[in-house]
N, C-alpha and C positions, 0 to 999 in steps of 0.2 A: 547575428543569429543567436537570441537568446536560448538556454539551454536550461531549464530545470530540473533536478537531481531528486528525487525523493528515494531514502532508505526509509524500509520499513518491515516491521514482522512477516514472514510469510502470511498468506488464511485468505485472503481478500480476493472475494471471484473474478472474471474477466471483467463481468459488467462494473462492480466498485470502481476496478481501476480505470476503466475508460469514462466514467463518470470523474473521476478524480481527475485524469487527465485534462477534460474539459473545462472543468470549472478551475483549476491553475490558470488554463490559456486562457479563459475569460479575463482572469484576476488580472494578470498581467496585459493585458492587450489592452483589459478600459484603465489602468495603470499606468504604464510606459508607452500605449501607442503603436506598439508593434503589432507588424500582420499577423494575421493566424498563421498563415502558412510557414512563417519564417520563425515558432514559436518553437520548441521541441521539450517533450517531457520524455524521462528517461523512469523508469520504476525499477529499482531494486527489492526485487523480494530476499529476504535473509531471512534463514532460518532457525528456530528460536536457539537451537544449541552454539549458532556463533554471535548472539549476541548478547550484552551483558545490562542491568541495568541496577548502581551502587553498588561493584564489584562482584555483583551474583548474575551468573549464568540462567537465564530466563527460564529453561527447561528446570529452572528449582523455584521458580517462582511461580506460584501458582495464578495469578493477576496474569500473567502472559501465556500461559498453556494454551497450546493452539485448539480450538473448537472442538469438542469429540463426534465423534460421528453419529447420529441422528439413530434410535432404535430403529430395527428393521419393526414395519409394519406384520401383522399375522394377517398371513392368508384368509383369506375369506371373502 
C-alpha cells in the first residue's frame, strides 16, 4: 500500500487538491504499476506561521503570504 505524503502552504481549494491528488496517483501507478485503489495520498495543509523557509517564518515573507481576499463587488 503505497502512501504519498505531500506538506504544503495552506490556500489551495478542494478542487487543486483533488486535482493534485490525481495526477500523483497517475504518476505513480504508470510508474510503479500499482492499482489505483491501493494508491493513497495524504495532503497536509500548514499554515504559513508554522512554516519557515531559510530560517524566516513565512508570515515575514512576502513570496508566501497567503492570497488576500478578492474586493468585495459594488452593488448594483
Amino acid at each position: 500500500m503505497p502512501v504519498i505524503s505531500v506538506d504544503m502552504l495552506r490556500g489551495r481549494t478542494d478542487a487543486e487538491k483533488a486535482a493534485l491528488a490525481r495526477e500523483l496517483t497517475d504518476a505513480f501507478q504508470r510508474t510503479c504499476g500499482s492499482a489505483r485503489e491501493r494508491i493513497y495520498v495524504v495532503i497536509h495543509d500548514i499554515p504559513q506561521e508554522d512554516w519557515a523557509v531559510g530560517g524566516e517564518m513565512c508570515t515575514n515573507l512576502p513570496a508566501y503570504a497567503p492570497p488576500s481576499e478578492p474586493a468585495p463587488s459594488p452593488a448594483g
